[in-house]
N, C-alpha and C positions, 0 to 999 in steps of 0.2 A: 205577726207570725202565724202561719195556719194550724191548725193541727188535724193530723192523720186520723181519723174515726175509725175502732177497730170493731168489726161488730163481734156479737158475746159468739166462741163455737166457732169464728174462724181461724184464731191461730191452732185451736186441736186441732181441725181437721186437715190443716196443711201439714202439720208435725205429723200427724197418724198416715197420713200419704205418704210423706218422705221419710218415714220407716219402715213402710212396706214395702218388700223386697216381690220384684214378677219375677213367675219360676216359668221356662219353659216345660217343664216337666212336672208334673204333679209326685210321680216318685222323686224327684229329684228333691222336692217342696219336703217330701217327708220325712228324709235323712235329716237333711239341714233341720229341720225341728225340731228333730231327735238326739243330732249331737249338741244343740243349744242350748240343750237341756242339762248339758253337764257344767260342773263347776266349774268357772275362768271362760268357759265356752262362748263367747259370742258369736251374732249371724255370720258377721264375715268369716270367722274363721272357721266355725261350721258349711259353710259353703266350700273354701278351700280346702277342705279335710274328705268334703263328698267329693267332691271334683279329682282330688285325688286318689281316690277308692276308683273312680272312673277308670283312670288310667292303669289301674293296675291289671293284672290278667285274672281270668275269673276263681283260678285255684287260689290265690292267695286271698283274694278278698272271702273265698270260705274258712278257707282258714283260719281269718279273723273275725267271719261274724259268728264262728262255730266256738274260737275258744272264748269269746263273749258267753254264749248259752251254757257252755260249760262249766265256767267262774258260775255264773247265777245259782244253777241247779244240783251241782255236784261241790262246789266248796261247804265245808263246815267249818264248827268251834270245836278247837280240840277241849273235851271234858276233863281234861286235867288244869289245862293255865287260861282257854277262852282264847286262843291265837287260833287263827286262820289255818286250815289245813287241809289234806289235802285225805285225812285218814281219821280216824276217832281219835287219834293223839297223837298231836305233833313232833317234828323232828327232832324239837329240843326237848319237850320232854320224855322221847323215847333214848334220847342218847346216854348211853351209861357214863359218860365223861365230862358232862355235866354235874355241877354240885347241887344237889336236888335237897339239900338242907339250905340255902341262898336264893329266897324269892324276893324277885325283884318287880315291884307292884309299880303299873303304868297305866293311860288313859287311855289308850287305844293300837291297836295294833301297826301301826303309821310307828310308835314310838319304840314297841318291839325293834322293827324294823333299822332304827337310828342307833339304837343302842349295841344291837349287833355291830351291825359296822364297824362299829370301835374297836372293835377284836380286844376288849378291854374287862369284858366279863363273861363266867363262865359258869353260873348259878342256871337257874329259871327264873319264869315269869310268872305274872298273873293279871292278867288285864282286865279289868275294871268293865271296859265300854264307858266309860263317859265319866264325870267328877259332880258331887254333891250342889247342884243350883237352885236354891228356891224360888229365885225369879225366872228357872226356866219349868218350875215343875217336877223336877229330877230331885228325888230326895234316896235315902239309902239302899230302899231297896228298890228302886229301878239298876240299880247295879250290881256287879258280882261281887258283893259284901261277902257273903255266907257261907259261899262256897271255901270266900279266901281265909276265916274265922276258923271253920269247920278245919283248913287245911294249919293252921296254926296250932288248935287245942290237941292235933295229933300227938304232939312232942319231938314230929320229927325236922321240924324247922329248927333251926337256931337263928339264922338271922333274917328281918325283913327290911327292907329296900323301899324307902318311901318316894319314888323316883316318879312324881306329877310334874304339871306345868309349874311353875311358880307364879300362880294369879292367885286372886283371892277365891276362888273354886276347888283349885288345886290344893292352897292349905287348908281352907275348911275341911277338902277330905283326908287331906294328911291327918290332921289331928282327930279326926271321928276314928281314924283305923287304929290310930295310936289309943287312944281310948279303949277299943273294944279289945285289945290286944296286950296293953300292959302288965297286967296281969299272970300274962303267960311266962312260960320260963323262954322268953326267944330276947332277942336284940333287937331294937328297932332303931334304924340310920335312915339317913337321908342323903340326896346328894349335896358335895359341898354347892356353896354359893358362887362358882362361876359362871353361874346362870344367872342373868338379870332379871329383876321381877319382871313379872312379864312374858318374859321370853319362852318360845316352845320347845320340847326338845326336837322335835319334827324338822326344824330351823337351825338349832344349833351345830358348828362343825363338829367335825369328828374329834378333832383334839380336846377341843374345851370338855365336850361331853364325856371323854374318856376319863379326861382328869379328873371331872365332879365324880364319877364314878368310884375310881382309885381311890380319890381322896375325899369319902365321905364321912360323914359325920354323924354320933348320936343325935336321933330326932330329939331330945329334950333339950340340946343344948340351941337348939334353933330358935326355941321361945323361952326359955329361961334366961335367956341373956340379957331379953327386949325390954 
């Protein structure tokens, strides 16, 4: 039986060919690179996505590459909860019909987002940006600890919302806030457990997430049970 001799650098270099994509157009080369660049993006679908910008007429393509530069350079963090916004402080928490003693602590603004939805709570927020990793680098103060500490010893909270992922990122920071916080005269809940370890709320449907909301629970009783 014979066998096939591969020499060393010829299977890259046929893989690295038949990856590369010819662009008739060198602008055309640059979008597609540029939308590749984004998360779920790949080439082909970045190519049908420039291809389709082609066809549309040239107002709306300003349109969107304008409210792109505008996201970039004119969004902020509202200074009250660190949500996305669109003014020095956000809609929720400029709205008087909100219960603004009900903060409800999350990872990221993605999770704001989810939790709205649910037309299930009617507190504020505070978002974090990101959860306690020390194999990513990320320890407490890369995050909005301080501010949310600071907003606690006020006296004007009563209750706090321990509403992360349920990963082991997620409880480490639950329980570092519950720590720094106990003390205080506030409530600290969580949501209940119809969130699977694991699971993100980003993910979660509307119903489940509404329920863990409704029906949450004191954070001590989440690890004193275990």
């Amino acid at each position: 039986m014979s066998q096939v001799r591969i020499l060393p650098g010829v299977l890259q270099i046929k893989y690295h060919c038949c990856m590369n994509q010819l662009y008739s157009s060198k602008l055309l080369e640059n979008v597609v690179v540029e939308f590749s660049k984004l998360p779920g993006i790949g080439k082909k679908t970045a190519m049908r996505m420039a291809l389709h910008l082609l066809k549309q007429d040239e107002e709306t393509v300003n349109r969107f590459g304008q409210a792109i530069i505008q996201l970039r350079s004119e969004v902020r963090y509202c200074m009250e909860c660190h949500n996305l916004s669109d003014t020095e402080v956000c809609g929720i928490c400029k709205n008087p019909r909100r219960n603004h003693s009900i903060v409800c602590v999350v990872e990221t603004v993605r999770d704001v987002m989810s939790i709205e939805n649910t037309l299930q709570y009617q507190g504020v927020y505070h978002v974090l940006g990101g959860v306690i990793s020390p194999m990513d680098g990320i320890g407490p103060a890369d995050l909005n600890m301080d501010t949310l500490v600071q907003k606690v010893t006020t006296g004007a909270v009563s209750e706090v919302i321990l509403a992360l992922n349920a990963t082991m990122e997620g409880d480490t920071t639950n329980f570092y806030i519950y720590r720094k916080i106990k003390n205080e005269t506030v409530m600290v809940t969580s949501l209940a457990r119809g969130l699977s370890v694991g699971d993100e709320l980003e993910y979660a449907d509307q119903v489940t997430l509404g329920r863990s909301i409704v029906n949450r629970m004191p954070f001590e009783s989440t690890f004193k049970n275990k």
